[in-house]
C-alpha positions in Angstrom: 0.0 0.0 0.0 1.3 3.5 -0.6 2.1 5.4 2.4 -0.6 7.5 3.9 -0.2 11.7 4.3 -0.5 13.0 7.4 -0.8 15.9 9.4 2.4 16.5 11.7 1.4 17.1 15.3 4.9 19.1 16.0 3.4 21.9 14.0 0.2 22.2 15.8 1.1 25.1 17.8 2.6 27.0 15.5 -0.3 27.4 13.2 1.2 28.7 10.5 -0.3 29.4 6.8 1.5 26.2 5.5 0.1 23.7 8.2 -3.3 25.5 7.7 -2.8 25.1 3.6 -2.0 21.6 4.4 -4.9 21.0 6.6 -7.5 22.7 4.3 -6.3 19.9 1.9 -7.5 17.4 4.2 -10.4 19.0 5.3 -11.2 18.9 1.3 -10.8 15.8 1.1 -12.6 14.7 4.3 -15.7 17.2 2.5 -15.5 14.8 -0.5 -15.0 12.0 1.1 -18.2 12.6 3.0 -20.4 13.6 0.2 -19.0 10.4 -2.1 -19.8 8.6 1.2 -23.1 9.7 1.0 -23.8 8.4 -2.6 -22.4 5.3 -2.0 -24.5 4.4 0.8 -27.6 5.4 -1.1 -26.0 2.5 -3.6 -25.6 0.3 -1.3 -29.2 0.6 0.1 -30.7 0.4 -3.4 -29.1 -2.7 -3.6 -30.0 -3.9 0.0 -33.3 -3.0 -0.9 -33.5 -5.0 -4.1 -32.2 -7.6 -2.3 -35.1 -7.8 0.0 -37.3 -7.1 -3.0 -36.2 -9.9 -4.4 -36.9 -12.3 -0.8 -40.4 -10.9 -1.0 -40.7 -11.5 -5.1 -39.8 -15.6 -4.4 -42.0 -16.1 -1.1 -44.2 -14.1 -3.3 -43.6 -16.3 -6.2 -43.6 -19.6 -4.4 -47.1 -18.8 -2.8 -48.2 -18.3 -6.7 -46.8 -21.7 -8.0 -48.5 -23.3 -5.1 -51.9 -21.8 -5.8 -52.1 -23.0 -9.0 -53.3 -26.5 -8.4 -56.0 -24.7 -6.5 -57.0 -22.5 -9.5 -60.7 -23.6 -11.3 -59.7 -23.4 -15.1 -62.6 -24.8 -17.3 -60.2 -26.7 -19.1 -58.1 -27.9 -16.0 -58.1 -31.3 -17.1 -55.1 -33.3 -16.8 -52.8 -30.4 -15.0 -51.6 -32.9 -12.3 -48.1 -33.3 -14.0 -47.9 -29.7 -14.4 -49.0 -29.4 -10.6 -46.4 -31.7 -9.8 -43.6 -29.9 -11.5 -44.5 -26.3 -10.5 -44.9 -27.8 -7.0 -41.2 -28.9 -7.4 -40.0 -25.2 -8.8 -42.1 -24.0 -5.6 -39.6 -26.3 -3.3 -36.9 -24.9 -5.2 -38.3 -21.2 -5.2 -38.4 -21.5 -1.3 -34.7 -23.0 -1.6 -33.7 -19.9 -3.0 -35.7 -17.8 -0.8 -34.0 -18.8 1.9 -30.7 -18.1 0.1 -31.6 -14.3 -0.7 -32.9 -14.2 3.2 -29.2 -15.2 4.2 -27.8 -12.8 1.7 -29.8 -10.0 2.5 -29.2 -10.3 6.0 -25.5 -10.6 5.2 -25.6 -7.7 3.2 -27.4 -5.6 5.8 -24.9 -6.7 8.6 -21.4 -6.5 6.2 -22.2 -4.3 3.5 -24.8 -1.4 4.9 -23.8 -1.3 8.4 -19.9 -0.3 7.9 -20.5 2.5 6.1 -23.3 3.8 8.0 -21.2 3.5 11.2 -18.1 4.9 9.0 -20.5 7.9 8.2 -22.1 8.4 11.6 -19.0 7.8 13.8 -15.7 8.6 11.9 -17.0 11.5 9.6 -19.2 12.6 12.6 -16.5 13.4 14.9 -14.7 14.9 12.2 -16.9 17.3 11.4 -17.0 18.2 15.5 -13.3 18.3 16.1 -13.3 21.0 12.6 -16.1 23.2 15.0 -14.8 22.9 18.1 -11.3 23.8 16.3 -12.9 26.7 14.3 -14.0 28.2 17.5 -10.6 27.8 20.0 -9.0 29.2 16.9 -11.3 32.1 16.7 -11.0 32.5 20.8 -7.1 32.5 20.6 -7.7 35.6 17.7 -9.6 37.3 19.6 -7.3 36.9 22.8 -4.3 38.0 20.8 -5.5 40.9 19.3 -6.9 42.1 22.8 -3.2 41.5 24.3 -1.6 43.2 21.0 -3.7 46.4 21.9 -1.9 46.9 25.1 -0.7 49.9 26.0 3.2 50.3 25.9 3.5 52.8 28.6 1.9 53.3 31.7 0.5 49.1 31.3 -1.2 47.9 34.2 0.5 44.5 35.1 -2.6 43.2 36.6 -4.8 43.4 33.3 -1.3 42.6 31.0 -1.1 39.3 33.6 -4.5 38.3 33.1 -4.3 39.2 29.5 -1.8 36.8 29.2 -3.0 34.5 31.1 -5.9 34.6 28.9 -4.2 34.2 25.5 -2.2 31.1 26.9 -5.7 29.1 28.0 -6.6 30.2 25.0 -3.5 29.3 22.8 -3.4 25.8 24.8 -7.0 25.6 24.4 -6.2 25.6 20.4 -3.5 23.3 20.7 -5.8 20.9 22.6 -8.2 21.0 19.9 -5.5 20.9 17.0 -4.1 17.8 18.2 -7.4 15.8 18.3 -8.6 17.0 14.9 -5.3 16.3 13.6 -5.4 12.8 15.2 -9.1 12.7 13.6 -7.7 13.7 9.9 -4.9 11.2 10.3 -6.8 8.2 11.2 -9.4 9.3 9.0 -6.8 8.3 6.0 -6.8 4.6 7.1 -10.4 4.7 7.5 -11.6 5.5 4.6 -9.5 2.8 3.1 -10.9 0.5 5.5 -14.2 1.8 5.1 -14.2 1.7 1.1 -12.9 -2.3 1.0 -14.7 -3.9 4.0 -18.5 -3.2 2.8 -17.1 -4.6 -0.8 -15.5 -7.4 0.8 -19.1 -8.6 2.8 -20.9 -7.8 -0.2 -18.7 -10.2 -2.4 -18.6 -12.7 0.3 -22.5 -12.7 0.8 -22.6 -13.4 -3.2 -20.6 -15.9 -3.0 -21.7 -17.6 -0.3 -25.0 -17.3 -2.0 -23.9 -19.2 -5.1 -21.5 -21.7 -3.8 -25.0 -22.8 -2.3 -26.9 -22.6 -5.4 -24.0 -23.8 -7.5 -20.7 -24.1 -6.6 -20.2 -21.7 -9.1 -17.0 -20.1 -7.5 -13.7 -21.6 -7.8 -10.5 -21.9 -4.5 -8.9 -18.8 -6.7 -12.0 -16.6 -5.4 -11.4 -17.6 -2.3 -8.1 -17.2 -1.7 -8.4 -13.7 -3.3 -11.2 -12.9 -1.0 -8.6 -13.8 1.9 -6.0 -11.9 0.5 -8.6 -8.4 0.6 -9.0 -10.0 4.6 -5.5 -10.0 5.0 -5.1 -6.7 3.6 -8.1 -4.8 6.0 -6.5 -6.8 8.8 -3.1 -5.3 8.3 -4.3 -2.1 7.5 -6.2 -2.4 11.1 -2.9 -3.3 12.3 -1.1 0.0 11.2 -3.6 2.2 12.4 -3.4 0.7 15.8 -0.1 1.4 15.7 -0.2 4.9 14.5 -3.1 5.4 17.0 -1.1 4.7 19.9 2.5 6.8 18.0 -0.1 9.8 18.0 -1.4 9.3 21.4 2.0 9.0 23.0 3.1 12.3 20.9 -0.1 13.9 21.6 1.0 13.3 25.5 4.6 14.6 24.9 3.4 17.9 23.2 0.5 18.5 25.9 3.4 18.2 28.3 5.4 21.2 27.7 7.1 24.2 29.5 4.0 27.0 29.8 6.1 29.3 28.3 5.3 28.5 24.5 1.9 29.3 25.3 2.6 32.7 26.9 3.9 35.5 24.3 7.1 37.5 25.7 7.6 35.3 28.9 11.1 36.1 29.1 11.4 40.1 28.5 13.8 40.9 30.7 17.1 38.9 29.3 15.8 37.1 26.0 17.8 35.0 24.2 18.4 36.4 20.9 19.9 35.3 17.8 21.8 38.4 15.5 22.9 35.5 13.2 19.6 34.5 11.2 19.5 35.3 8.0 16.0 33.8 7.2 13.0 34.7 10.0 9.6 33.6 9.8 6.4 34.1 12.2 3.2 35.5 12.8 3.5 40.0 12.9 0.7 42.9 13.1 0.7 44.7 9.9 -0.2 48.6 9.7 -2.8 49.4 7.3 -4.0 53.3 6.6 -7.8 53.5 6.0 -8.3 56.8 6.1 -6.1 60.1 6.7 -5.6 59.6 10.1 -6.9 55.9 10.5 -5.0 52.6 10.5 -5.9 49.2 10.9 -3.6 46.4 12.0 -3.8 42.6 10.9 -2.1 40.2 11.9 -0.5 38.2 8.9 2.1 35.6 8.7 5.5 36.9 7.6 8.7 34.7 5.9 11.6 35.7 4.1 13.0 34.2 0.9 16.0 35.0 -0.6 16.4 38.9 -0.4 12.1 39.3 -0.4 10.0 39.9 2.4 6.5 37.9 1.8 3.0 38.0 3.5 0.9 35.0 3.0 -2.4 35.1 5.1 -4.2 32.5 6.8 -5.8 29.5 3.6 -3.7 31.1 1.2 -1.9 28.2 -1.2 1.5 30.7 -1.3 2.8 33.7 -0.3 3.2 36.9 -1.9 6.0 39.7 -2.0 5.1 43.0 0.5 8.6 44.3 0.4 12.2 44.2 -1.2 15.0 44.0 1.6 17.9 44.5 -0.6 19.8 47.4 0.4 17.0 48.7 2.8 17.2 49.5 6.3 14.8 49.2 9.4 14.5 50.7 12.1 12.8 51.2 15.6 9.6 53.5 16.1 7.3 54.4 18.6 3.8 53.8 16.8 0.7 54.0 18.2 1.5 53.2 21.4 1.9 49.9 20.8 5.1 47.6 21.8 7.9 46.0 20.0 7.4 48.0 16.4 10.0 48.5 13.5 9.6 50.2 10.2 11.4 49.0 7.4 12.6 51.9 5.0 13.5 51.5 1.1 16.5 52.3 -0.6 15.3 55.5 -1.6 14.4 56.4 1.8 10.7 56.2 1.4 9.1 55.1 4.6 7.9 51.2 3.7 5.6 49.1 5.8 5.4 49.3 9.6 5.1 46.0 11.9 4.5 44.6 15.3 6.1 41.8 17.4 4.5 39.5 20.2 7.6 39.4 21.8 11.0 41.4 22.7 12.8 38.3 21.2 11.1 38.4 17.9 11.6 42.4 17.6 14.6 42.6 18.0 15.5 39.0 15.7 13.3 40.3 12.9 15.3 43.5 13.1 18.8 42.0 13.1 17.3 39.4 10.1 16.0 41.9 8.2 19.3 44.0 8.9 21.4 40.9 7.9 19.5 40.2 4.3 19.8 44.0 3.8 23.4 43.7 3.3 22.7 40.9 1.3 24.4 38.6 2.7 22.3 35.7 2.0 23.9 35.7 -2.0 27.3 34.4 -0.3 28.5 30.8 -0.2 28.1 30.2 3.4 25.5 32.8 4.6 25.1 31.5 8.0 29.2 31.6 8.9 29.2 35.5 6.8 26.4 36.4 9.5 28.3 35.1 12.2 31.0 36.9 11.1 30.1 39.8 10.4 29.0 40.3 14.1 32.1 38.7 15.5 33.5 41.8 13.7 31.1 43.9 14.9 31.8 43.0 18.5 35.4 43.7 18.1 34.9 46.8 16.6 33.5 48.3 20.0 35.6 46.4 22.4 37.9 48.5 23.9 41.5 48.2 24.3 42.7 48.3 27.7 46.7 47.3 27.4 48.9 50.6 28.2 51.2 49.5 25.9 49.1 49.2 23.1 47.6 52.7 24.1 51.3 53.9 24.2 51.8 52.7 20.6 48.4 54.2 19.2 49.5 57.4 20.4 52.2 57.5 18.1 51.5 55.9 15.1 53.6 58.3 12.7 57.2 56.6 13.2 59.6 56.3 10.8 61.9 54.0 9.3 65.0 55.0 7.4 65.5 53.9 3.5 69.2 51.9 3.0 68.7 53.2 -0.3 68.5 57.3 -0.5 69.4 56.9 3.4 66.0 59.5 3.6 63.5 58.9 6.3 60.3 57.9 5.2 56.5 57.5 7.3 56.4 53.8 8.2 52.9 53.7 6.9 54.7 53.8 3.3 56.8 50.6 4.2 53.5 48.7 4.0 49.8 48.3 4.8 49.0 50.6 8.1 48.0 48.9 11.0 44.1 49.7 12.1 45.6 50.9 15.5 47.8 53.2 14.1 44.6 54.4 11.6 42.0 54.5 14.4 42.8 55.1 18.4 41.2 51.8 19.4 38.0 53.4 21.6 37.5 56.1 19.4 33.7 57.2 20.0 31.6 57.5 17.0 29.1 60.0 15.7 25.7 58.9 14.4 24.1 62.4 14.5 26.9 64.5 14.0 24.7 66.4 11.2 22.1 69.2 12.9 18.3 68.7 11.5 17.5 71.4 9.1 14.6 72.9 12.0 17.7 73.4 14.3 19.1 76.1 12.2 16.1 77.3 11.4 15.3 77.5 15.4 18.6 79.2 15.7 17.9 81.6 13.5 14.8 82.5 13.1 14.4 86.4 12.9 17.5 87.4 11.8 19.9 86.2 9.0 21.1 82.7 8.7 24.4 81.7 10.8 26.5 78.6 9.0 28.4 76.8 11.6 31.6 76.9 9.1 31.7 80.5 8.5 30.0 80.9 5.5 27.2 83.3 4.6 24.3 82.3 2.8 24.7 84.8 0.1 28.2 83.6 -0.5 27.6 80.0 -0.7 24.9 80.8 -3.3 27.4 83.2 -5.4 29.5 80.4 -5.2 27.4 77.8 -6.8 26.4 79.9 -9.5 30.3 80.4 -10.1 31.3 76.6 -9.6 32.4 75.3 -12.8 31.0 71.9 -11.4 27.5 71.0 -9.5 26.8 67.4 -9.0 24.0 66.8 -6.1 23.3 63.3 -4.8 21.1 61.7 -2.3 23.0 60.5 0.8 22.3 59.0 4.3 24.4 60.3 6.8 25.9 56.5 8.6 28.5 58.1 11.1 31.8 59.7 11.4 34.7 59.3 14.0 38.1 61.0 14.4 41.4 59.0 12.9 44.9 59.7 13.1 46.1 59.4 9.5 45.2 60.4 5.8 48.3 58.7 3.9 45.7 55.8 2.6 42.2 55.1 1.7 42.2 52.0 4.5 41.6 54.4 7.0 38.0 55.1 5.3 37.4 51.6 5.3 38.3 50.9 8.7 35.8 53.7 9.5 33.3 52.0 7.4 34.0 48.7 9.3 33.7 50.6 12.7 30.6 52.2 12.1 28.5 49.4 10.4 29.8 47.4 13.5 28.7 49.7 15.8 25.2 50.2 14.3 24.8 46.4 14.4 25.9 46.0 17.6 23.7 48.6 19.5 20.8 48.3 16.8 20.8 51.6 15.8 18.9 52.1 12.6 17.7 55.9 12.1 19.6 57.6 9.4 19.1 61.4 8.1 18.7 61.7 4.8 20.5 64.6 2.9 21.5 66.0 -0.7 25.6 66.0 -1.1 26.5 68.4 -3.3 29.9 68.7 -5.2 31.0 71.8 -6.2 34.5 73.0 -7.4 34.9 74.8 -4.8 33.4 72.7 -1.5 30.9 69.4 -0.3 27.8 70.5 0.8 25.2 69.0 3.0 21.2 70.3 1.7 18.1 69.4 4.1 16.2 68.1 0.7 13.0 69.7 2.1 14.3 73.3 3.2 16.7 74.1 1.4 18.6 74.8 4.0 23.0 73.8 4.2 23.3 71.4 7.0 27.4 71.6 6.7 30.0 72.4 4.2 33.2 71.2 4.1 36.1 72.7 1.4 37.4 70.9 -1.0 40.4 71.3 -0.6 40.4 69.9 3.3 39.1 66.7 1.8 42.6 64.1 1.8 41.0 61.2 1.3 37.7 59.9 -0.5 36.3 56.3 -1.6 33.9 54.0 -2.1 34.0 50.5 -0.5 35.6 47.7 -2.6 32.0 45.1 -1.7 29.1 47.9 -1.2 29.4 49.7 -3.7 26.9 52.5 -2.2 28.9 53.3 0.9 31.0 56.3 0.1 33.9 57.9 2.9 35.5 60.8 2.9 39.0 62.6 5.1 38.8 66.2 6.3 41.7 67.2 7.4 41.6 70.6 9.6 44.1 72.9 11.0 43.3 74.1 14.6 43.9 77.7 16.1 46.5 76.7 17.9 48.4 75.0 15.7 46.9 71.6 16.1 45.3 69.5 13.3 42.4 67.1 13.7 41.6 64.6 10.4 37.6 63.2 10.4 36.4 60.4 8.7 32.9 60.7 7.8 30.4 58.0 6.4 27.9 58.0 3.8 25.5 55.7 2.0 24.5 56.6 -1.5 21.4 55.6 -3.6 24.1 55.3 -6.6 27.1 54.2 -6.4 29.9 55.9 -4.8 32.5 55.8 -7.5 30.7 57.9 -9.4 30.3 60.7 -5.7 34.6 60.0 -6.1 34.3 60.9 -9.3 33.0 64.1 -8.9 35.2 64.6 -6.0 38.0 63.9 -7.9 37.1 66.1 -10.7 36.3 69.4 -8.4 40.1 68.7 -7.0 41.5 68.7 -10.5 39.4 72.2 -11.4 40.7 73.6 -8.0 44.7 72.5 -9.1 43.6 73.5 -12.6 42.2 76.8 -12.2 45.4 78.4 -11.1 46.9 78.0 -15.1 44.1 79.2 -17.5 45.6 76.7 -20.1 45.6 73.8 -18.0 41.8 74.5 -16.9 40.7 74.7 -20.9 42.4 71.5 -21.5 40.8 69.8 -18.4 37.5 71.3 -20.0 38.4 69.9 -23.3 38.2 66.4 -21.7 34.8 66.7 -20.5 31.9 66.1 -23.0 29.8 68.8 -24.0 25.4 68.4 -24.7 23.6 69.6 -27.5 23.7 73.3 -26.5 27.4 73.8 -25.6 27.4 73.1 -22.0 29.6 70.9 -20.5 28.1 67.5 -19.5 30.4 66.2 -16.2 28.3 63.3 -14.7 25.7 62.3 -17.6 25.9 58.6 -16.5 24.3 59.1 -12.8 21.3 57.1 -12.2 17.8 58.7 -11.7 17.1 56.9 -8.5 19.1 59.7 -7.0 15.7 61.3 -6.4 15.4 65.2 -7.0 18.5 66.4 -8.9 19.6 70.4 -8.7 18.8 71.9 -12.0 22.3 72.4 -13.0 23.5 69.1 -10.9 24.2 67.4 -14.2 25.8 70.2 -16.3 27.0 73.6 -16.2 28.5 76.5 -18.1 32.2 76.7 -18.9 
């Protein structure tokens, strides 16, 4: 016999769309089962009731072959041999009569009676177990969206207890009643089987039996064919007693568990989280606008795939994409008043969807997963050890050294080393590859908001004309862009920035870039300000996209260092390099991630630095010019290659007047 499907009771309690999908296939087939049930005991009664038709029809017809000796023919003459013979076919009628009594009452007790007990009992309780489930279901909704709705400050611990206490009775009330309609659905596979063969088998036997009486008609193959059906219901019997008592001893097993996978967020004071996942999957409240100021949530079950966030609600076959998680980021937000939510944010910076946890654990893991996919590390060979990894890495990254000695060393990292050859002394960062202590003081805090919000300066100066923090005027930065030979704006997400100790080499900017990813892993810190970088010939300019209004400017010609990261191509880093009043100087790496790429930010960098060097020969400047291609109506086209999904460009970000 093939092996039977069956409803795994492990995945009772989570009750998630794919055990539901699978368990709306057997409660199909359980609905067709009954209704061909149905039919065939109508079948099966016709042919009972032909059967007893056909007992009545020979009494019947054995009463009439008697009566005929007692019939007054006028020519009845001579009948006695005719008497004698139908008196004979009488005998034989009630012979046969009493055969088709046996087999009707054989047919009633092996035939009719299975399949109305099969019907009443099996399909019966099947059909109450799919009630009684449809209701602890509904119960355990209705409990969890009551405890979702509870207030995240200022929560009475009485009502959140009983609340609680409340959705576990519930949830173990819908486990209970999982587990025996499982059990039902399971058992109800060997049934039927048993069900469908053992009327046939009493209906064959009863004909058989009724013409190996009339005239050994049947031959030993029939009969050993009918014993090898017998054989087959018996073991068939066998396995389901078997399975029976497998599903009762697991059913006792997964009754018998801690009360703490009934209870959402038992342990929210020290969960234990993983950082490491790189797929998540679960059941999360999803915010839905209805109106202007109204929002609904529903809870929907969430999975990831690949880089793709899906949604698949409850009887659903699959699941459908709500979001792309490539390159995005989420974050933390107060919504609602309502616990445990994140937001997750396109690349674009466009707010996405906003969800809800159960749990503390489940926040902060679909936070770190989501966080991990982002970064897209699930396209690697081994995406579970590049997870691991990468917040190994983070960890060190915010470890602080402690050793004197090696503190002694990272305060002077600029020693030299004498060439045998030209016997000159040269930086020992030349000799070779800098050490990351001598690039960045290990302990070195970092700046995630280093960047003022554009309604601080206008607080600041509201009333009276418009301070900039680095000294410029707000007439003279906007004399200067209409004289910048170059203007290239891009859209940029301020990541951090942290003070370093050299500029020789671009590894300081990706040590930076390896600090400060760390460090926002590590402390899940996931709000980013969005601003418009733009590149003049002249200086780097931070614009609040919605005012207007310079958040910070930085000259060109401070900038030492500048590239783009050799894997994510989007993060872009830059040196400023600063001379003190008193004679000190102070070098800043700063931390940017780009909707383009950042070669082409270095690009433009890079070409501003040659206009500044350029600038100071006229003929030098027109050659530079001469290298750069010009559009249709004579202006000079510097970036023409720069992707649109940089959002709002400056009207003369992509070309300008020689």
């Amino acid at each position: 016999m093939p092996a039977v499907d069956k409803l795994l009771l492990e995945e009772a309690l989570q009750d998630s769309p794919q055990t539901r999908s699978l368990l709306s296939v057997f409660e199909e087939d359980a609905g067709t089962l009954t209704e061909y049930t149905n039919q065939l005991l109508q079948a099966m009664q016709r042919v009972y009731g032909a059967q007893n038709e056909m007992c009545l029809a020979t009494q019947q017809l054995s009463k009439q072959l008697l009566a005929y000796e007692k019939q007054h023919f006028a020519l009845g003459k001579g009948d006695e041999e005719m008497i004698s013979t139908l008196h004979y076919f009488s005998k034989v009628v009630d012979e046969l009569n009493i055969l088709h009594s046996e087999l009707a009452k054989q047919l009633a007790d092996t035939m009719v009676l299975p399949i109305i007990q099969f019907r009443e009992k099996d399909l019966t309780e099947v059909s109450t177990l799919k009630d009684l489930f449809g209701l602890a279901s509904n119960e355990h909704d209705v409990s969890m969206a009551k405890y979702s709705r509870l207030p995240k400050r200022k929560e009475n611990e009485k009502l959140k207890a009983e609340v609680a206490k409340e959705v576990a009775n519930a949830r173990r009330k819908q486990h209970l009643s999982s587990l025996q309609y499982y059990c039902a659905l399971n058992a109800l596979q060997y049934r039927k089987r048993v069900a469908m063969m053992e009327p046939m088998l009493g209906y064959t036997r009863g004909q058989i039996n009724f013409f190996k009486k009339g005239a050994e008609m049947f031959s030993k193959r029939m009969d050993s064919f009918l014993s090898s059906v017998s054989d087959m219901v018996q073991s068939i019997q066998g396995e389901l007693d078997a399975e029976a008592e497998k599903m009762r001893i697991s059913q006792q097993d997964l009754i018998a568990v801690n009360e703490s996978v009934y209870t959402p967020d038992s342990d929210v004071t020290s969960p234990t989280i993983n950082r490491n996942l790189i797929q998540k999957a679960g059941y999360l409240n999803l915010r839905n606008k209805t109106g202007l100021v109204t929002t609904t949530w529903e809870r929907l079950y969430f999975f990831t795939q690949g880089g793709n966030l899906m949604c698949q609600p409850r009887g659903a076959v699959a699941g459908g994409l709500i979001q792309d998680l490539d390159n995005c980021s989420v974050m933390a937000v107060d919504c609602e008043d309502r616990r445990y939510c994140f937001q997750i944010t396109t690349p674009t910076g466009k707010a996405g969807i906003t969800l809800q946890a159960e749990s503390k654990k489940e926040y902060e893991e679909w936070i770190c997963a989501i966080n991990n996919i982002s970064r897209q590390i699930y396209l690697t060979d081994n995406p579970e050890a590049a997870a691991i990894k990468l917040n190994q890495t983070a960890l060190q990254a915010v470890t602080p050294i402690t050793s004197l000695g090696k503190k002694h060393e990272v305060q002077h990292p600029r020693q030299t080393v004498k060439n045998m050859e030209n016997d000159k002394i040269i930086p020992s960062g030349s000799a070779g590859i800098q050490d990351s202590t001598q690039l960045i003081a290990p302990g070195t805090p970092i700046q995630f908001d280093i960047v003022l919000p554009a309604m601080e300066f206008l607080d600041q100066n509201r009333g009276g004309r418009r301070a900039n923090p680095f000294g410029e005027s707000e007439d003279s930065s906007k004399d200067e862009e209409e004289d910048s030979l170059l203007q290239q704006m891009f859209v940029v997400r301020f990541l951090g920035s942290m003070a370093v100790q050299s500029d020789e080499t671009c590894e300081v900017i990706y040590e930076a870039m390896r600090q400060v990813l760390a460090a926002r892993a590590i402390h899940n810190i996931f709000r980013m300000t969005e601003s418009h970088l733009m590149v003049t010939s002249r200086n780097l300019r931070l614009i609040d996209p919605q005012t207007q209004v310079t958040r910070a400017s930085f000259e060109l010609a401070t900038v030492t260092q500048f590239a783009a990261h050799q894997e994510n191509r989007r993060l872009i880093g830059f040196v400023i390099h600063l001379s003190e009043p008193l004679g000190e100087e102070s070098m800043s790496a700063y931390v940017f991630e780009s909707n383009t790429e950042g070669e082409k930010i270095c690009y433009a960098i890079s070409l501003g630095k040659e206009i500044i060097a350029a600038q100071k020969d006229p003929e030098a400047l027109a050659q530079l010019m001469k290298s750069v291609p010009l559009t249709s109506d004579g202006k000079f086209m510097l970036l023409n290659d720069v992707s649109e999904e940089d959002g709002t460009m400056h009207e003369g970000g992509e070309e300008s007047e020689a």
